[in-house]
C-alpha positions in Angstrom: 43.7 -72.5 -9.6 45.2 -72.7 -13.0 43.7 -70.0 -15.5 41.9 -71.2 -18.7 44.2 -69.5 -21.2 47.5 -67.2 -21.3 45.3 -64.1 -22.8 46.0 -61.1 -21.7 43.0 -59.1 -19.7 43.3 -55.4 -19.0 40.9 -54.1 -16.9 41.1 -50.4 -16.9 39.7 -49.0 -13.7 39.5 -45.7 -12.1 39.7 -43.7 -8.5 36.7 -42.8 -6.7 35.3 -39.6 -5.8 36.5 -40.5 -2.2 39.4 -41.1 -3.2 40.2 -38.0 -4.8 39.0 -36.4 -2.5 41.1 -38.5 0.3 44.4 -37.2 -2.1 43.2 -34.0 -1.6 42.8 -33.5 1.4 45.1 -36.0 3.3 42.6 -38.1 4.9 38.9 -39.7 4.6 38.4 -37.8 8.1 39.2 -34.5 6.6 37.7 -35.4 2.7 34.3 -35.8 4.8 34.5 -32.6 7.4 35.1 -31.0 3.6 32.2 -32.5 1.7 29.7 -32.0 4.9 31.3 -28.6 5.7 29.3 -27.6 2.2 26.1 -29.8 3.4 26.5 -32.5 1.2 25.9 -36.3 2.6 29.5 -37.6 3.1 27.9 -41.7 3.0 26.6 -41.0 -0.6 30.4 -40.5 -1.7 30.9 -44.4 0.9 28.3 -46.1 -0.9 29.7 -45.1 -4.3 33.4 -45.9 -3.0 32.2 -49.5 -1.5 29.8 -50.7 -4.4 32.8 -50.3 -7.1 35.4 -51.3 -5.7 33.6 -54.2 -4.6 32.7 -54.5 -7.9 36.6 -53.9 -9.3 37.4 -56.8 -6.5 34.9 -59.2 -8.4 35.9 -58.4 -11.8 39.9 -59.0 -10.9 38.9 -62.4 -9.1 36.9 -63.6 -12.3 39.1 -62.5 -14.6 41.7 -63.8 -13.5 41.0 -67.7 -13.8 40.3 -66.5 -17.9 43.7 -65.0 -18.4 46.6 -62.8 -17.4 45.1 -60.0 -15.9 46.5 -56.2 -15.6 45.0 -53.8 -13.8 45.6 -50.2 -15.1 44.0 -46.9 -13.1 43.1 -44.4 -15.8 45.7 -41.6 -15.5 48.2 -44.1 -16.5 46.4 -44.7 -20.0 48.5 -42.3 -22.4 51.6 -43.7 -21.6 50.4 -47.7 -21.7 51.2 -50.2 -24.1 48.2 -51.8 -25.3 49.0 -55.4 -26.7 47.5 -56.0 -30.3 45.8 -59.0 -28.8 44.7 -57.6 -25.4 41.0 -57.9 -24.2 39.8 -54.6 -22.1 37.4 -54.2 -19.4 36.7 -51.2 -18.7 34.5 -50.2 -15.1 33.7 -46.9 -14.7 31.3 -44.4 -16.4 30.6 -43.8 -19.5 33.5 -41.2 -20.1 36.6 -44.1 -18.7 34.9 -46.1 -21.9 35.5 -43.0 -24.1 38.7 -42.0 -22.5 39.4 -45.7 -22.6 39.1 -46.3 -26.7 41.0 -43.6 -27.9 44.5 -45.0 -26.7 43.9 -48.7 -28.4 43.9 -49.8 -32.1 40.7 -51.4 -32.3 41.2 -54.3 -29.5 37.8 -55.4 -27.9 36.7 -53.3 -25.2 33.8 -54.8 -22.4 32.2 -52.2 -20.7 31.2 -52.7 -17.7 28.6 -51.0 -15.2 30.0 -51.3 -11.6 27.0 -49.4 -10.4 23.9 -49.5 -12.4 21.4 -48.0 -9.8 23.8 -44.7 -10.2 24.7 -45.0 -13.6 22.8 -45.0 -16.9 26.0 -46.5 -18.9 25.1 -45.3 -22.3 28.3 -47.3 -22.9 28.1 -49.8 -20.6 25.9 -52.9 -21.8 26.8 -55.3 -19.3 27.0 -55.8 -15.5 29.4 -57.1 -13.2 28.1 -60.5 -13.1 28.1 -60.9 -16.7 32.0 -59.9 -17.3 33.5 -63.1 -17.3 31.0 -65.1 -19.5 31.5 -62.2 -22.3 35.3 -62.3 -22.1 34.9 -65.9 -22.8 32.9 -65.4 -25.9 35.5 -62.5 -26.9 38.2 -65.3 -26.7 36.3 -67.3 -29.1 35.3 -64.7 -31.2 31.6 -64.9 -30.5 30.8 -61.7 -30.0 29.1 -58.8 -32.0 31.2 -55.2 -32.3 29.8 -51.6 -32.5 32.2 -49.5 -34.6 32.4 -46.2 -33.2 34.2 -43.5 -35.7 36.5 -41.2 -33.8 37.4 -38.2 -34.8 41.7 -37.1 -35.4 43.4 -33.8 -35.1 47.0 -34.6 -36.9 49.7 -31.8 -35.8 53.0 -31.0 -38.0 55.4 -33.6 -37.9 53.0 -36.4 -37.6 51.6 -36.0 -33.6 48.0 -37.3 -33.7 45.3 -36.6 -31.1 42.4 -38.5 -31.0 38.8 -38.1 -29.7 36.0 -40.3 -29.2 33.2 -37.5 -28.5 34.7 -34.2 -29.2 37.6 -32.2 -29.8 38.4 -28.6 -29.0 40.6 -26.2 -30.9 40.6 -22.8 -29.2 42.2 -20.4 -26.8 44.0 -22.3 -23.4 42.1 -19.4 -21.2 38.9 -17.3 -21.9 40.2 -15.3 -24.5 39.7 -15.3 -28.2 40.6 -17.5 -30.5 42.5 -16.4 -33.8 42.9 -18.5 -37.1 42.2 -19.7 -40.8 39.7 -21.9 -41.1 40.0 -23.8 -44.7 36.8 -26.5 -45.4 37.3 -27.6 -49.2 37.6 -24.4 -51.3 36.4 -21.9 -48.8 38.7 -20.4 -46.4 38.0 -17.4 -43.6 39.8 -15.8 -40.5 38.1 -16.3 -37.8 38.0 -15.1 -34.4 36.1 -17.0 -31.8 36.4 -18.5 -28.4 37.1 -21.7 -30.4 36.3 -24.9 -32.7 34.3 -28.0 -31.6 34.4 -31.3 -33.7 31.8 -33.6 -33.1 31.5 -37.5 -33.3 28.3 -39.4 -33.5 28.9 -40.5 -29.8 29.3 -36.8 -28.5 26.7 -35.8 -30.8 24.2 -35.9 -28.0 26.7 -34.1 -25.5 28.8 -30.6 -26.6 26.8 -30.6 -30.5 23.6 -30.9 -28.7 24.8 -28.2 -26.6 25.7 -25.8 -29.2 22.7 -26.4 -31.8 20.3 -25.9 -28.7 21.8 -22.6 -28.1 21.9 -21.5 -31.8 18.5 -22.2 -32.2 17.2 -20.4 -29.4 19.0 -17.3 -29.7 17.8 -17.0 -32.9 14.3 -17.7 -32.0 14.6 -15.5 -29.2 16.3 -12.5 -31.2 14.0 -12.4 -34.0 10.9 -12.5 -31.2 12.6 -9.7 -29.5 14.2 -7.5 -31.7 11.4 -5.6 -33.7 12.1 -5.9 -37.4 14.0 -9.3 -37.1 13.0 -12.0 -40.1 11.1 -14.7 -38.0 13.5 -17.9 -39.5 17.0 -17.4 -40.2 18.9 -18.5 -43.8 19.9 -21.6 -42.7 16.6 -21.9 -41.3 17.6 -23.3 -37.2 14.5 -20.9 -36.0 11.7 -23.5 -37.7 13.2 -26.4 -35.7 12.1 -27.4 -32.4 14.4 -26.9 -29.2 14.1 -31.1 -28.9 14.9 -31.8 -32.2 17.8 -34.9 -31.8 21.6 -33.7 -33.3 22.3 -37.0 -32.6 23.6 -39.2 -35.6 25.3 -42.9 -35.6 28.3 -43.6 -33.7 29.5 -45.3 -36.8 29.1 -42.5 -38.9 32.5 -41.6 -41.7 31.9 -38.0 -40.7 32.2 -34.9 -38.3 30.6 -31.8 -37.3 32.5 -28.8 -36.6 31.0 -25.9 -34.8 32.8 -22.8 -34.1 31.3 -21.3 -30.8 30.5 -17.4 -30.5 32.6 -16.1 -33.7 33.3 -12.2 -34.4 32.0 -10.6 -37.3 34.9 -7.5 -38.0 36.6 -6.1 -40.6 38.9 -9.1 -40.8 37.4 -11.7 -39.3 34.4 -13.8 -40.5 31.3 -15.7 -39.4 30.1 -17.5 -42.7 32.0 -21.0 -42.0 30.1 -21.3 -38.6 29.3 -24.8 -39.0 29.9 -27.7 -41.4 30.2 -31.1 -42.5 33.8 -32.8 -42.1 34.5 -36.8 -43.7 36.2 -38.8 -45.5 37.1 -37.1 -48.9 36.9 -33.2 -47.1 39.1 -32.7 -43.7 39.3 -29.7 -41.9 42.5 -27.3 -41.7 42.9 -24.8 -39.0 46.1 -22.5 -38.9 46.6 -20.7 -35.8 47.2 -17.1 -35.5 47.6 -17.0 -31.7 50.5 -15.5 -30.6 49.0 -16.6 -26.3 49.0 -20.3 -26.5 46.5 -21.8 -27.8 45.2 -26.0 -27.4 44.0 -29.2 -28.7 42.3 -31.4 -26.5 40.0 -34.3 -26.8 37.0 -35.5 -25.1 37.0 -32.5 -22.2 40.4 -33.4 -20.7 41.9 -30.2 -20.9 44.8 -31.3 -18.7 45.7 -33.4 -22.1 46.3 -31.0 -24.2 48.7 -29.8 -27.2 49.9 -26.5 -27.7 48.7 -24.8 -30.6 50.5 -21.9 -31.1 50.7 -19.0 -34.3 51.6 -20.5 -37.4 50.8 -24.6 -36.5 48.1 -26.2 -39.2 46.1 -29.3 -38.0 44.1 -31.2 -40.3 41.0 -32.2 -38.5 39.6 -35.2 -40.4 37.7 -38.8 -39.4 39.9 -40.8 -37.8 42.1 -43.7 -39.6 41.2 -45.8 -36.8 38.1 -46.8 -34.7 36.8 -48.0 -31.8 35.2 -50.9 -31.3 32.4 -52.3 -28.7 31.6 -55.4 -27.4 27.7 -55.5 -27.8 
């Protein structure tokens, strides 16, 4: 059957847990004598395995009579070529979407939930059997776009790492963290078990994280500790433990948090947390002499070193990605 156009289709998809676990271990018979060795149910990981790539097997039969289609497993995304006038499908949870939009200069990315009785898809607005008929209207340009701002960690010599939730600047093991934090005109050494930079997609994921803890350790400590001032300067203790850190995915800025930092006699605490956009970027300058890393979006297997005497310049990203809706 002859396609309807010569547009290019990349449909990035993604092993499942069987098999990765199948890699693993050799074989499905000896991924499942693992899996119910530990007393889990070996046909939830089936299901899951049959439902997408049943799904991934519809998706590649549709798309095909739109366009040229290319089907691209995840782990081979930072080394692949994107076309400026590629569509993407992405299948997959939430996190392929994010991994997904990082790599591409703002082509059109369908998300697509392969599963939605298992997955919530934050990210994924449409289903399998809807794919096709929203390519179609991408090709014609009939389609509304979310911008999502990204955050960028540029390295000496140009490098650039980008993140669509978060990225981390810290210590590669559990050790601490050394380096000069600048923000603006205020500068400190720091020692900590690292920095986390938040988008307004991951602001519900590590910020929320890190705010909740915050604001119950100070409610905590000043409940347990006789003598302690009931709400703290910045005032965290007044706020409730649900209060939403989440802000637009669209936002032009960051939030940085620097998780567990020292107060010594050379080290700091005051630039804790902060505000990073457009006109005010971030510098960190390591002073690790044991490696330290960047890496985005929890992939820690992605990572560049960040060694003593390396600056980035964390600032909003000069790119962003961008949803079909």
């Amino acid at each position: 059957m002859p396609r309807l156009t010569e547009n290019k289709i990349v449909l990035i998809t993604r092993q499942t847990r069987l098999e990765e676990l199948a890699a693993r271990y050799n074989t499905v018979d000896q991924a499942r004598f693992y899996v119910e060795s530990l007393g889990e149910d070996f046909g939830d990981y089936q299901l899951e395995h049959s439902v997408y790539r049943k799904a991934v097997r519809r998706l590649i039969t549709e798309l095909t009579e739109l366009g040229r289609v290319q089907n691209v497993d995840r782990v081979y995304l930072p080394n692949f070529l994107f076309g400026p006038e590629d569509t993407v499908v992405v299948t997959g949870q939430d996190g392929l979407v994010a991994n997904t939009l990082k790599y591409l200069n703002e082509q059109p990315v369908v998300a697509v939930n392969p599963d939605p009785d298992r997955w919530d898809g934050v990210l994924l607005p449409f289903k399998v059997n809807q794919a096709a008929q929203v390519v179609k209207r991408v090709f014609k340009k009939q389609v509304d776009y979310k911008k999502i701002t990204m955050a960028m960690a540029q390295l000496p010599g140009g490098a650039k790492i980008y993140a669509v939730n978060d990225l981390f600047i810290g210590p590669k093991t559990h050790t601490s963290a050394r380096y000069i934090l600048k923000a603006g005109q205020n500068s400190e050494t720091q020692s900590s078990s690292g920095i986390i930079v938040s988008t307004g997609l991951g602001s519900t994921g590590w910020l929320a994280s890190i705010l909740a803890g915050a604001r119950g350790v100070a409610r905590l400590s000043s409940a347990l500790w006789p003598g302690r001032q009931e709400t703290s300067e910045d005032g965290l203790t007044d706020q409730p433990d649900t209060e939403s850190s989440q802000f637009d995915w669209s936002a032009n800025y960051l939030f940085y948090s620097v998780r567990e930092p020292f107060p010594s006699r050379t080290t700091g605490t005051k630039m804790s947390f902060g505000r990073v956009d457009m006109g005010n970027p971030l510098s960190v300058t390591s002073l690790m002499s044991s490696p330290g890393v960047i890496f985005s979006d929890g992939l820690e297997e992605d990572f560049w070193e960040f060694s003593s005497g390396q600056k980035a310049v964390i600032q909003v990203a000069d790119k962003k990605g961008k949803l079909v809706m």
